[in-house]
PyMOL Python script that loads the backbone (N, CA, C, O; Angstrom):
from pymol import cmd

cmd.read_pdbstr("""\
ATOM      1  N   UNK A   1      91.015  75.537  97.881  1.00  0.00           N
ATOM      2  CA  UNK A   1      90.071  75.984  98.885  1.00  0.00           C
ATOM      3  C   UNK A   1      89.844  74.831  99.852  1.00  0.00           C
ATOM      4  O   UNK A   1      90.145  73.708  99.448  1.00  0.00           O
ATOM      5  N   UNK A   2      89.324  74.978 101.145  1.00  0.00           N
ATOM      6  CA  UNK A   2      89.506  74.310 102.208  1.00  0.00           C
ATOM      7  C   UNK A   2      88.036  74.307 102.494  1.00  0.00           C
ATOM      8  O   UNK A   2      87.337  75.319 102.440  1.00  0.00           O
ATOM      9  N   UNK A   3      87.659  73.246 102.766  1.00  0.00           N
ATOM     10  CA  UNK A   3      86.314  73.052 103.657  1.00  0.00           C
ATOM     11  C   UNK A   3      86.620  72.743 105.006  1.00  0.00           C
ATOM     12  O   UNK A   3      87.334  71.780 105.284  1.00  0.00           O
ATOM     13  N   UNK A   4      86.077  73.573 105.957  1.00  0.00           N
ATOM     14  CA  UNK A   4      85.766  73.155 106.819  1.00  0.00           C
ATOM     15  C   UNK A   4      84.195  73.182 107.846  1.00  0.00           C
ATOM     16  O   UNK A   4      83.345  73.833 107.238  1.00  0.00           O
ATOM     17  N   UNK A   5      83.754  72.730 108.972  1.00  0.00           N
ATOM     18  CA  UNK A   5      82.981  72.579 109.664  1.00  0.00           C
ATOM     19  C   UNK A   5      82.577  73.781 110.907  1.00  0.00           C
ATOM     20  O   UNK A   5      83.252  74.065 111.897  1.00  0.00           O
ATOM     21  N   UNK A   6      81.507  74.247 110.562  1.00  0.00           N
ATOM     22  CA  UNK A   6      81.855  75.056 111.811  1.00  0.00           C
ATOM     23  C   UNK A   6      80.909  74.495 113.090  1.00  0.00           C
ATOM     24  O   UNK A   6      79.813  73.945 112.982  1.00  0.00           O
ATOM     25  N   UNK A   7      81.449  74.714 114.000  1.00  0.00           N
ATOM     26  CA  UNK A   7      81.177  73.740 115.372  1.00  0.00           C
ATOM     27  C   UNK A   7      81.047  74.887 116.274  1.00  0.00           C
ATOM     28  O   UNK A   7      81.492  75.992 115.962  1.00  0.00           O
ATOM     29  N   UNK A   8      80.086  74.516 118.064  1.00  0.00           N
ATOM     30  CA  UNK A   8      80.319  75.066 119.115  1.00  0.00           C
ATOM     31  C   UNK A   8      81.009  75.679 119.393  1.00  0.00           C
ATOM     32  O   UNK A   8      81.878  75.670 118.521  1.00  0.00           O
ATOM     33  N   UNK A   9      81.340  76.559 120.439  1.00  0.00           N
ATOM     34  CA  UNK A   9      81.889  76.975 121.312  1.00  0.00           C
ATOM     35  C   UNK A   9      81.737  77.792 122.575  1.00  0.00           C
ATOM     36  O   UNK A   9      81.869  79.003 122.751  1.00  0.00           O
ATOM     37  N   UNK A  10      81.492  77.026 123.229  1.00  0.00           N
ATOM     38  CA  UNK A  10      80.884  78.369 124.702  1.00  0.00           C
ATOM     39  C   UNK A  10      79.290  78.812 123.850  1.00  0.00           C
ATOM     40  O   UNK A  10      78.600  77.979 123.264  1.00  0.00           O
ATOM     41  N   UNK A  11      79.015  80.018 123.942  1.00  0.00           N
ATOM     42  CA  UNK A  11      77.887  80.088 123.222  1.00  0.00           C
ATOM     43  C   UNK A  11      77.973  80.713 122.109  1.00  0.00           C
ATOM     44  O   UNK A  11      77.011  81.411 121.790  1.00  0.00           O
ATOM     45  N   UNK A  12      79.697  80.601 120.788  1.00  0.00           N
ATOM     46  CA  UNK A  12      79.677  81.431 120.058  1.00  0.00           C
ATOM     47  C   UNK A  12      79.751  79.682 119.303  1.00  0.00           C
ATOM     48  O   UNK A  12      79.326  78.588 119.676  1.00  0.00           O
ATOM     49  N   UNK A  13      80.633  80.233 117.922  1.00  0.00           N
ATOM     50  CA  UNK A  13      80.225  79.492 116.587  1.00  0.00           C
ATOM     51  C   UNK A  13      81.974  79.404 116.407  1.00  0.00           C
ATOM     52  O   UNK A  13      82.728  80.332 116.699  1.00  0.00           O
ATOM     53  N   UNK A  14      82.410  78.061 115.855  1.00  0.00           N
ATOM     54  CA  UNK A  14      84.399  78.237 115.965  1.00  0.00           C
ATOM     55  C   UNK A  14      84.574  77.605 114.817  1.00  0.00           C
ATOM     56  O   UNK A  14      83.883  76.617 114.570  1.00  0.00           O
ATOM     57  N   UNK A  15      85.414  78.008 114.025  1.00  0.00           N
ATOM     58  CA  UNK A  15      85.797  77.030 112.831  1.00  0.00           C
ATOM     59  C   UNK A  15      87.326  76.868 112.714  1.00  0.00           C
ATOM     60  O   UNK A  15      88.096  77.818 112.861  1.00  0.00           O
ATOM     61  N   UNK A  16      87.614  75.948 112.514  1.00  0.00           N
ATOM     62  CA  UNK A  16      89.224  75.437 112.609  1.00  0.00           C
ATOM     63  C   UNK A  16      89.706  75.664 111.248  1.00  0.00           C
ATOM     64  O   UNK A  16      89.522  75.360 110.070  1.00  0.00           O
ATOM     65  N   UNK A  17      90.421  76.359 112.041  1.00  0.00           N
ATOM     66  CA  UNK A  17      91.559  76.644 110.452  1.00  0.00           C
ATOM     67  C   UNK A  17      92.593  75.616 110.183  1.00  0.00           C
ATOM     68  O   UNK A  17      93.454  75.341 111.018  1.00  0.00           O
ATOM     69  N   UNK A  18      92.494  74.906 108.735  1.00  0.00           N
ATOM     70  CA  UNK A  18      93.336  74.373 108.511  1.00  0.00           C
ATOM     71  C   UNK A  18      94.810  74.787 108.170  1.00  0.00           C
ATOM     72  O   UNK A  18      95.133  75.612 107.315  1.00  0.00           O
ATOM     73  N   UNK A  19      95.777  73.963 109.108  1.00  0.00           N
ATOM     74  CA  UNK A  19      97.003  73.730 109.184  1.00  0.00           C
ATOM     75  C   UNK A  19      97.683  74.364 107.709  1.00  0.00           C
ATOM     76  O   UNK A  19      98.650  75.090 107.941  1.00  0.00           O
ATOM     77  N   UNK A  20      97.354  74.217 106.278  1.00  0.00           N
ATOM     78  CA  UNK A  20      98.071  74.779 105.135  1.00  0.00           C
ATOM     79  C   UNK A  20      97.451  76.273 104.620  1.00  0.00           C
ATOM     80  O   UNK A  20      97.999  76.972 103.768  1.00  0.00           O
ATOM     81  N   UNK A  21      96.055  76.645 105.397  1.00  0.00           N
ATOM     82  CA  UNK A  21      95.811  77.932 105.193  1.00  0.00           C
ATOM     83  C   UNK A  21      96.432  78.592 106.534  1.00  0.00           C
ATOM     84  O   UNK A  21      96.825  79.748 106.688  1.00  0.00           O
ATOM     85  N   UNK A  22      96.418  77.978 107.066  1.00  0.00           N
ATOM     86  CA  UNK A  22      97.443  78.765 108.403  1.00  0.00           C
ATOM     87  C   UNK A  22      98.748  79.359 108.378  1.00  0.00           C
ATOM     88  O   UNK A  22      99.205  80.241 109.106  1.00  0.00           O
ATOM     89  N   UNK A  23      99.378  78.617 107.240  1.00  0.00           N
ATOM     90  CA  UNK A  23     100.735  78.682 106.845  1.00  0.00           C
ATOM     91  C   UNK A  23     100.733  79.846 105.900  1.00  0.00           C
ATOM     92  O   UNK A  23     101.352  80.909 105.845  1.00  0.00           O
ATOM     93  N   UNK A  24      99.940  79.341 105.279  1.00  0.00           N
ATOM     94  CA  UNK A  24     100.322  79.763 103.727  1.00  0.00           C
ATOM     95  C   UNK A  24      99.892  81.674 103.938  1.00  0.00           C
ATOM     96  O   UNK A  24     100.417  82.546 103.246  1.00  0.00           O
ATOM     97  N   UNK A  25      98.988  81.908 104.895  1.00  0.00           N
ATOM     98  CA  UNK A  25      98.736  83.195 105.523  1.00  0.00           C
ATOM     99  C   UNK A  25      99.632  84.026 106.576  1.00  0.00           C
ATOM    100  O   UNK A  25      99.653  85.232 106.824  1.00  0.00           O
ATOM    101  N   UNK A  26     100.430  82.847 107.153  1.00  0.00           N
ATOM    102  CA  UNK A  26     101.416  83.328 108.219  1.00  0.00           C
ATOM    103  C   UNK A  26     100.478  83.746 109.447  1.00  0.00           C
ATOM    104  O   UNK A  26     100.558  84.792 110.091  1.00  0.00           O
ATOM    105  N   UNK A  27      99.653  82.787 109.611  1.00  0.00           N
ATOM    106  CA  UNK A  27      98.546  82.792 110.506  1.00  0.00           C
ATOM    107  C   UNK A  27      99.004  81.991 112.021  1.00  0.00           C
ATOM    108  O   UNK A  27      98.880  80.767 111.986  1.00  0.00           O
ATOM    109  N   UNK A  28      99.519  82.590 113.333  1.00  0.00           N
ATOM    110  CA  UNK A  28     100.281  81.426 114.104  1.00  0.00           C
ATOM    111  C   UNK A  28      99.297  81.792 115.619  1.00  0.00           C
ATOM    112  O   UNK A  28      98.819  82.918 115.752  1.00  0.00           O
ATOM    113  N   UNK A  29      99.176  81.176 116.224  1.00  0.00           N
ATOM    114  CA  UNK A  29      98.218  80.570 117.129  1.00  0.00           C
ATOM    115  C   UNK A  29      98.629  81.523 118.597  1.00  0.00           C
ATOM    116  O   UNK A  29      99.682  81.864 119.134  1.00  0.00           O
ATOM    117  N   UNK A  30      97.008  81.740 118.907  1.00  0.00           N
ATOM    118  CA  UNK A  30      96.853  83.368 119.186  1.00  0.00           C
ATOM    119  C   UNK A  30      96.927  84.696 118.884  1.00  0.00           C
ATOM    120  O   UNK A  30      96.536  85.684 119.505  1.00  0.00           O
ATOM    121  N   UNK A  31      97.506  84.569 117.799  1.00  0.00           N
ATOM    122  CA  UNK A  31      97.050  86.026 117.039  1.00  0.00           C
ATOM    123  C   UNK A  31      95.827  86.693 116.910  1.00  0.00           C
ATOM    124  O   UNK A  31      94.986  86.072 116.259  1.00  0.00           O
ATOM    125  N   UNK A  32      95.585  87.482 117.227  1.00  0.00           N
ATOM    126  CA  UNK A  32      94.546  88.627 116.776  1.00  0.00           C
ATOM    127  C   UNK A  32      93.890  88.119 115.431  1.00  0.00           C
ATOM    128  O   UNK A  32      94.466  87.346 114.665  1.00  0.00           O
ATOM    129  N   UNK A  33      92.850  88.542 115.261  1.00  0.00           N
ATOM    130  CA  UNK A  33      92.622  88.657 113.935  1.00  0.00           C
ATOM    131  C   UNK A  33      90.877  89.524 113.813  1.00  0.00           C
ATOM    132  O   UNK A  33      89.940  89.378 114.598  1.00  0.00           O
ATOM    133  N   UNK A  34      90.918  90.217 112.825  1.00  0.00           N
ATOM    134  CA  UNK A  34      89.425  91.076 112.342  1.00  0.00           C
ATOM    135  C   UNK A  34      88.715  89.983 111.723  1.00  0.00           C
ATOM    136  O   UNK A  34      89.115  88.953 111.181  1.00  0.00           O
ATOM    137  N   UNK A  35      87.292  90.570 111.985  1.00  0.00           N
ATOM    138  CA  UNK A  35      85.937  89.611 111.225  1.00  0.00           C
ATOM    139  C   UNK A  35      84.845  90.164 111.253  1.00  0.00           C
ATOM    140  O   UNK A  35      84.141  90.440 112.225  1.00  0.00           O
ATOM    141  N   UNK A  36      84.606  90.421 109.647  1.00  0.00           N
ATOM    142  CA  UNK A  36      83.708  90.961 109.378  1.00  0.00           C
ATOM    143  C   UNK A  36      82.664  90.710 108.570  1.00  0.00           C
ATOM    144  O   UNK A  36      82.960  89.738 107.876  1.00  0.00           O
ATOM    145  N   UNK A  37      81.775  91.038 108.361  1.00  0.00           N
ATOM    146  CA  UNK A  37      80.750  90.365 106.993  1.00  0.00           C
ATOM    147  C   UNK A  37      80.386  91.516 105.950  1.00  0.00           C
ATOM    148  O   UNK A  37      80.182  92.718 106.125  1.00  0.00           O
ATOM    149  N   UNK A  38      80.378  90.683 104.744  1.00  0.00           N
ATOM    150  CA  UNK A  38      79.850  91.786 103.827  1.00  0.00           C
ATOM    151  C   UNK A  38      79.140  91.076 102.619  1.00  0.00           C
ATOM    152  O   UNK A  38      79.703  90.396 101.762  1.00  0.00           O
ATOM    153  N   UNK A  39      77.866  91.346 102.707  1.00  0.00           N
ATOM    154  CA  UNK A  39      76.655  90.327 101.861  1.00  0.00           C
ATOM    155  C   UNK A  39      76.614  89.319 101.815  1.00  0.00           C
ATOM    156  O   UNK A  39      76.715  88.618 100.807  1.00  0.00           O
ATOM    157  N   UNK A  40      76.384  88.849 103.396  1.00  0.00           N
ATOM    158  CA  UNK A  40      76.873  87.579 103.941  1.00  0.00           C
ATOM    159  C   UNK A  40      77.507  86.913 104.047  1.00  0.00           C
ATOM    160  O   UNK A  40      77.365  85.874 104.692  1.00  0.00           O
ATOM    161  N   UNK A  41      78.703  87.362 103.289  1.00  0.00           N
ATOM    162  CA  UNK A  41      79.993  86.493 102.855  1.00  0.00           C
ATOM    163  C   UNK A  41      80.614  86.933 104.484  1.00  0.00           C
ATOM    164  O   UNK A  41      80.100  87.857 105.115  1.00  0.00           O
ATOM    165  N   UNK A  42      82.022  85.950 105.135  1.00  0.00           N
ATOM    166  CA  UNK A  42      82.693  86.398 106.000  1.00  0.00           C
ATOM    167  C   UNK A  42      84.060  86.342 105.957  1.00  0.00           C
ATOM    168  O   UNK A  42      84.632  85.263 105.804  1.00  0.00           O
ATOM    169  N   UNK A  43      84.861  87.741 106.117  1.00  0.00           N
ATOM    170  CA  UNK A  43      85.846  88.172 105.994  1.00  0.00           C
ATOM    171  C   UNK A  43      86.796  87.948 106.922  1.00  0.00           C
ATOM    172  O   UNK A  43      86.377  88.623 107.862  1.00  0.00           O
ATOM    173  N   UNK A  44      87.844  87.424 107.296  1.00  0.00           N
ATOM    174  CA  UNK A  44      88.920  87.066 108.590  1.00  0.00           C
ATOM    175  C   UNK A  44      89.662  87.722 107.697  1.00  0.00           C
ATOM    176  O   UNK A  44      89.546  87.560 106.482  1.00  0.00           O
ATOM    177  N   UNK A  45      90.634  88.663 108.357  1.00  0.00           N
ATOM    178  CA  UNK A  45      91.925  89.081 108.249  1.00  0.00           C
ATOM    179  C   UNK A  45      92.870  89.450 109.343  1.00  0.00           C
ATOM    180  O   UNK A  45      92.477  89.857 110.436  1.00  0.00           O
ATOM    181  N   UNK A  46      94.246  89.284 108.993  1.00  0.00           N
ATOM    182  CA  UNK A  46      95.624  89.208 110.157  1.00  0.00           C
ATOM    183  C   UNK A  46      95.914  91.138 110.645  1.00  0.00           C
ATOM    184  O   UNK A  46      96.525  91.873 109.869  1.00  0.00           O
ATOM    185  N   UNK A  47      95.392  91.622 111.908  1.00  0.00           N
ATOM    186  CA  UNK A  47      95.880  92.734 111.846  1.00  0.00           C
ATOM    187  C   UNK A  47      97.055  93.174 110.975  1.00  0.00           C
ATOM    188  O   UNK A  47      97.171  94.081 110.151  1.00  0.00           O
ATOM    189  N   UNK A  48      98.162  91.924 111.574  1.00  0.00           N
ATOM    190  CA  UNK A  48      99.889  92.415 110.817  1.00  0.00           C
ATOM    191  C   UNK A  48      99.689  92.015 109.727  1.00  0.00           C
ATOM    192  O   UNK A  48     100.780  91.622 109.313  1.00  0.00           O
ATOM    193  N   UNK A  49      98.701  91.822 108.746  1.00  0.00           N
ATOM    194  CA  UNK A  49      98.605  91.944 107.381  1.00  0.00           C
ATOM    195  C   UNK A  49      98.229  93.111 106.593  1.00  0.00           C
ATOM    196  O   UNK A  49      98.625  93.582 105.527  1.00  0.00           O
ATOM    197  N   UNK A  50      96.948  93.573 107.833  1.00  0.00           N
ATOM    198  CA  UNK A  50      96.558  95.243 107.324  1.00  0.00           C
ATOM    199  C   UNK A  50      97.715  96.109 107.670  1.00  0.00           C
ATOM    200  O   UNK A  50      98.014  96.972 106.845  1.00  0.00           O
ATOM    201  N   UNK A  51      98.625  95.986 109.096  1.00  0.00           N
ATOM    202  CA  UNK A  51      99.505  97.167 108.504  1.00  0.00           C
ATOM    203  C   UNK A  51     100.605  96.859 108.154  1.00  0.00           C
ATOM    204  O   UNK A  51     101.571  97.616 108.256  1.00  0.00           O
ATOM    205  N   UNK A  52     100.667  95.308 107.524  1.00  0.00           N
ATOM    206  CA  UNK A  52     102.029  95.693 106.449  1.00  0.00           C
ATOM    207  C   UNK A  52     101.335  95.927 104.779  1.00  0.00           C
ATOM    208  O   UNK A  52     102.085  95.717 103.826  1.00  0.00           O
ATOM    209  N   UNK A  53     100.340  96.229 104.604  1.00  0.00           N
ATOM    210  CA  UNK A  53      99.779  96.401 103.801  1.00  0.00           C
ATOM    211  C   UNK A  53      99.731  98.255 103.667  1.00  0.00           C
ATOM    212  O   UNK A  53      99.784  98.871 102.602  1.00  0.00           O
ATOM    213  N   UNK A  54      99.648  98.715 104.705  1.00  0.00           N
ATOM    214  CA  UNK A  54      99.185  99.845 105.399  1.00  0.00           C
ATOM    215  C   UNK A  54     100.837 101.013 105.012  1.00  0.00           C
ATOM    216  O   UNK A  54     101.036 102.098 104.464  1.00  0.00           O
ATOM    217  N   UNK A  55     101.731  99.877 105.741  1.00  0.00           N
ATOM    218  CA  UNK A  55     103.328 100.513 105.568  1.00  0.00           C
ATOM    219  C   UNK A  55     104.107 100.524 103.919  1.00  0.00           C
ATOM    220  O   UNK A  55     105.140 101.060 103.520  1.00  0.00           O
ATOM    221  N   UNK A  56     102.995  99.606 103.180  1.00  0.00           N
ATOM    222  CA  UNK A  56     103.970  99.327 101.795  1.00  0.00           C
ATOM    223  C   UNK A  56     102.931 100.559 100.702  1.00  0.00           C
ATOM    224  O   UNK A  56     103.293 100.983  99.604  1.00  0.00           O
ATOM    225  N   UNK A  57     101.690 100.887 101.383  1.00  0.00           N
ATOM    226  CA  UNK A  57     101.019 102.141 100.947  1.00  0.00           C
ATOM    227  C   UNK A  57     101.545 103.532 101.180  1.00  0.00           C
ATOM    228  O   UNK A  57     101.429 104.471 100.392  1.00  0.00           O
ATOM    229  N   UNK A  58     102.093 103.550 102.268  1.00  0.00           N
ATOM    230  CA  UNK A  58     102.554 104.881 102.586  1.00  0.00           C
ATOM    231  C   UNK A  58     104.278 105.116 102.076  1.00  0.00           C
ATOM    232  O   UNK A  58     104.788 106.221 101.889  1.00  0.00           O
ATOM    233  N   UNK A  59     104.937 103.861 101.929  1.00  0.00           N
ATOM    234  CA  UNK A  59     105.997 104.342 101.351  1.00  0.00           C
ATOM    235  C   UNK A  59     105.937 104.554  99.557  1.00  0.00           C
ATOM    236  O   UNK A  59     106.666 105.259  98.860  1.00  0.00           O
ATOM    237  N   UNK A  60     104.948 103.785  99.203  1.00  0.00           N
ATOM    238  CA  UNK A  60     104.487 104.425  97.724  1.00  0.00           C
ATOM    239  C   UNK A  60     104.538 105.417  97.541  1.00  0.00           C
ATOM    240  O   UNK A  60     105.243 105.975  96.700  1.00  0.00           O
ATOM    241  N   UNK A  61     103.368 106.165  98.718  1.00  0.00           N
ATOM    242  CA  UNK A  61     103.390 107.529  98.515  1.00  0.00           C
ATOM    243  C   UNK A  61     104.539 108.412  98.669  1.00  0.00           C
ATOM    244  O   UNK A  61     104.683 109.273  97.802  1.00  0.00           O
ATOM    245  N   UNK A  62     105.219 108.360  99.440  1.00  0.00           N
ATOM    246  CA  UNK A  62     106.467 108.388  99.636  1.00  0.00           C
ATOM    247  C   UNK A  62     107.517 108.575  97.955  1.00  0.00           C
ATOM    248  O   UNK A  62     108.023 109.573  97.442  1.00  0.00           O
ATOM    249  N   UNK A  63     107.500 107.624  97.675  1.00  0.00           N
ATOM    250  CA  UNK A  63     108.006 107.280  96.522  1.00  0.00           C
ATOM    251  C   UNK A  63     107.656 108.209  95.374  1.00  0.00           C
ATOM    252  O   UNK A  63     108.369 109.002  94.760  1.00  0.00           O
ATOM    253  N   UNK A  64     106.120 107.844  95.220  1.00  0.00           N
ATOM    254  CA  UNK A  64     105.360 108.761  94.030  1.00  0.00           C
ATOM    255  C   UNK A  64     105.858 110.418  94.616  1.00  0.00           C
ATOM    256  O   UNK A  64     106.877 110.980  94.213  1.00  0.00           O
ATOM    257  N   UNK A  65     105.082 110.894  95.434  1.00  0.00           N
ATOM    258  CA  UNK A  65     105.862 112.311  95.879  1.00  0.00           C
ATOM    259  C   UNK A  65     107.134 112.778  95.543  1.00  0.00           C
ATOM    260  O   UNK A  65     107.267 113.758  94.809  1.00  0.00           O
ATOM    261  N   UNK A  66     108.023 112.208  95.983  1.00  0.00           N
ATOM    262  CA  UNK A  66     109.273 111.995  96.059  1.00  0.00           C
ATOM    263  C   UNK A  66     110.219 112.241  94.454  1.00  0.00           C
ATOM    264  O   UNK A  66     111.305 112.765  94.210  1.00  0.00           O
ATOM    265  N   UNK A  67     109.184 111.577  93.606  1.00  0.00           N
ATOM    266  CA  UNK A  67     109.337 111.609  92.227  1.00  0.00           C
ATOM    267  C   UNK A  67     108.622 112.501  91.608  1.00  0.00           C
ATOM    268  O   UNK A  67     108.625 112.588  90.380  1.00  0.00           O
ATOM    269  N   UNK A  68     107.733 113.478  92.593  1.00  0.00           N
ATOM    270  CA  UNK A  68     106.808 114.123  91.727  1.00  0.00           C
ATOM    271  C   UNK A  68     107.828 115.573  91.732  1.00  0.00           C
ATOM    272  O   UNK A  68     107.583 116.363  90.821  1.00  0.00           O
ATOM    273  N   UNK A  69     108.775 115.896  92.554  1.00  0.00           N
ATOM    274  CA  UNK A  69     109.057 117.030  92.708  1.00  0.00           C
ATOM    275  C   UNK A  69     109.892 117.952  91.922  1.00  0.00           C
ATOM    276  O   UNK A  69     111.089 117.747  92.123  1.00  0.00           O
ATOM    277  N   UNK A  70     109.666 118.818  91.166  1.00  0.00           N
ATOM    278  CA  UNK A  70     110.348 119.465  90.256  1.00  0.00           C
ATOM    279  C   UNK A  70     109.009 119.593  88.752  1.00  0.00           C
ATOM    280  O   UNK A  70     108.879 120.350  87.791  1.00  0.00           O
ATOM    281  N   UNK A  71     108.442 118.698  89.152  1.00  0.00           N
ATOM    282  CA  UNK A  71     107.198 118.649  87.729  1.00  0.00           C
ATOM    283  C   UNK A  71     106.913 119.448  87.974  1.00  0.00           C
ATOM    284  O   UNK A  71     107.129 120.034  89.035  1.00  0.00           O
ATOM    285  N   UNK A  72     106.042 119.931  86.676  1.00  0.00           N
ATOM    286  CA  UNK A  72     105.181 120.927  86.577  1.00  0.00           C
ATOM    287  C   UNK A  72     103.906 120.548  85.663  1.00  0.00           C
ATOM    288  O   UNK A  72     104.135 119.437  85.185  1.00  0.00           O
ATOM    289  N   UNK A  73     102.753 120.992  85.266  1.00  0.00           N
ATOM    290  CA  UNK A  73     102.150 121.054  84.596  1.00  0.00           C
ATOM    291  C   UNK A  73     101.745 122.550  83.744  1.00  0.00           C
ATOM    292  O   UNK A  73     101.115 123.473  84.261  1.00  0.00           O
ATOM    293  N   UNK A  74     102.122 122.540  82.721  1.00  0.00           N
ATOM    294  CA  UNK A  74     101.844 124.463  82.101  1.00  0.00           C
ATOM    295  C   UNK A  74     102.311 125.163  83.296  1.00  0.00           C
ATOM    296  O   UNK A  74     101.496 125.959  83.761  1.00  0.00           O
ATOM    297  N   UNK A  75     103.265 125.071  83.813  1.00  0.00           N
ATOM    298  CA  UNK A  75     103.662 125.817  84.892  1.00  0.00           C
ATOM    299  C   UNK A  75     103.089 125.852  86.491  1.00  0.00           C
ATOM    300  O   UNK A  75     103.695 126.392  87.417  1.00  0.00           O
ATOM    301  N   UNK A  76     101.586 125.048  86.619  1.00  0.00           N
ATOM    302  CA  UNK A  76     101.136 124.821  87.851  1.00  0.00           C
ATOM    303  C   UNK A  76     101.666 123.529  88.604  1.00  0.00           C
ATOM    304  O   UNK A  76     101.316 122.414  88.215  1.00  0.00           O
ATOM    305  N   UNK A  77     102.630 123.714  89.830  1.00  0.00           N
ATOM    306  CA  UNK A  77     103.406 122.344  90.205  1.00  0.00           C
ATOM    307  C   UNK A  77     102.467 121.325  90.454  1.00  0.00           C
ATOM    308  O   UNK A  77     101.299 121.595  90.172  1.00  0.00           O
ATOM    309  N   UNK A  78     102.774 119.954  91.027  1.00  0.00           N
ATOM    310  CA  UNK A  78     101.914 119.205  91.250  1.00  0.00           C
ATOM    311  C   UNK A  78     101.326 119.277  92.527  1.00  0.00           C
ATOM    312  O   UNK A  78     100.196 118.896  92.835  1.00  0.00           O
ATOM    313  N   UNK A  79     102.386 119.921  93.418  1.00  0.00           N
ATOM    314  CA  UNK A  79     101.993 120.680  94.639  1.00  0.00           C
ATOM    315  C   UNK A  79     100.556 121.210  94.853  1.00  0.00           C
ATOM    316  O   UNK A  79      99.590 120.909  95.554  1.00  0.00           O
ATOM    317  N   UNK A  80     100.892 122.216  93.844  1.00  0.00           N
ATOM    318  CA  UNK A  80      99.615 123.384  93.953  1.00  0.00           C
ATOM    319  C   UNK A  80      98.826 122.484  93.377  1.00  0.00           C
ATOM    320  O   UNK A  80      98.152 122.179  94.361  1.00  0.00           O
ATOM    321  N   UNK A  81      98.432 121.864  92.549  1.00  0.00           N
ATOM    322  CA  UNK A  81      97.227 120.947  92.137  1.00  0.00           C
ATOM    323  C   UNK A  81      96.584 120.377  93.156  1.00  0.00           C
ATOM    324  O   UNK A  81      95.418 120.684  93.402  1.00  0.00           O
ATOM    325  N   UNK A  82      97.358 119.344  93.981  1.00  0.00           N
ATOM    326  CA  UNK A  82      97.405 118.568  94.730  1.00  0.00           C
ATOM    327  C   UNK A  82      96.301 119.159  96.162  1.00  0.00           C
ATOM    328  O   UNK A  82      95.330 118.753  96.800  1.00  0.00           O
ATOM    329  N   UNK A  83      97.201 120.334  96.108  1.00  0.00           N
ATOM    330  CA  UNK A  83      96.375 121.458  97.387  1.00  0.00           C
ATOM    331  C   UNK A  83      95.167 121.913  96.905  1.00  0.00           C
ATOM    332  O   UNK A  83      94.158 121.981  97.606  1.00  0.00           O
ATOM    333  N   UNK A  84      95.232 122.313  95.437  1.00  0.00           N
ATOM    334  CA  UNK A  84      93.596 122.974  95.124  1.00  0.00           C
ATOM    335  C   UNK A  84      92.687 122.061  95.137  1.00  0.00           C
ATOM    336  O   UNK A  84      91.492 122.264  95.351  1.00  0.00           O
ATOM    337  N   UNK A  85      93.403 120.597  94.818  1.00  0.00           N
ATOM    338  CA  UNK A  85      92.280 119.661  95.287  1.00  0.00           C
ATOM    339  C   UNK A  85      91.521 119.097  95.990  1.00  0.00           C
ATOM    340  O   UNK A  85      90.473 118.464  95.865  1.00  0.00           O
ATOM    341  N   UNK A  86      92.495 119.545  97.136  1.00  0.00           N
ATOM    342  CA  UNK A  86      92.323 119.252  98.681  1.00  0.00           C
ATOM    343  C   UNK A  86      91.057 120.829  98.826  1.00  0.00           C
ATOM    344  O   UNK A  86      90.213 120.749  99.719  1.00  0.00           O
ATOM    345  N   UNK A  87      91.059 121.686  98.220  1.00  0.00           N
ATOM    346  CA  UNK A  87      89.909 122.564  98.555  1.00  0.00           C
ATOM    347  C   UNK A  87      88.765 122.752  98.266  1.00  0.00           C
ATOM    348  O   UNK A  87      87.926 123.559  98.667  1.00  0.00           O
ATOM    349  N   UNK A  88      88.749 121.318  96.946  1.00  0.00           N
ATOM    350  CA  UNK A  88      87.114 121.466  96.427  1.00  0.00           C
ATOM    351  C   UNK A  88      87.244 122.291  95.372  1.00  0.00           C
ATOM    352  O   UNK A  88      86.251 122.632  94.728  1.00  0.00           O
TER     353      UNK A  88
END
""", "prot")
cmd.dss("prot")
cmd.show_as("cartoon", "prot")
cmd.util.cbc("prot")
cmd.orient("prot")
């Protein structure tokens, strides 16, 4: 873990990211990035982290589906489950 200082800026608040959490995140200078808080704690994250996070979720599903097809349960597919669930 890294300490750093947080300092001025214009009239906001800036903290310098160190050089080996920069890396080690694939964090490169000007990038975007989200910030958020949650029970005071504060959250920074790399957009292109949420959607390669985002793309390795949807090909799961992908995957799982993909493998689900031909099952059955007592004869109700996973299909039809899937849909009655979607109805409440």
């Amino acid at each position: 873990m890294s300490r750093v200082i947080v300092g001025k800026w214009g009239k906001s608040l800036a903290i310098r990211v160190p050089l080996d959490v920069a890396r080690t995140s694939g964090l490169s200078n000007g990038e975007a990035v989200e910030v958020e808080t949650l029970d005071g704690d504060i959250f920074i994250r790399r957009r292109a982290a949420k959607a390669e996070a985002r793309r390795d979720a949807e090909a799961a599903a992908i995957e799982i589906i993909a493998g689900a097809k031909g099952h059955s349960l007592g004869g109700i597919s996973i299909r039809n489950l899937r849909d009655e669930g979607r109805r409440g």
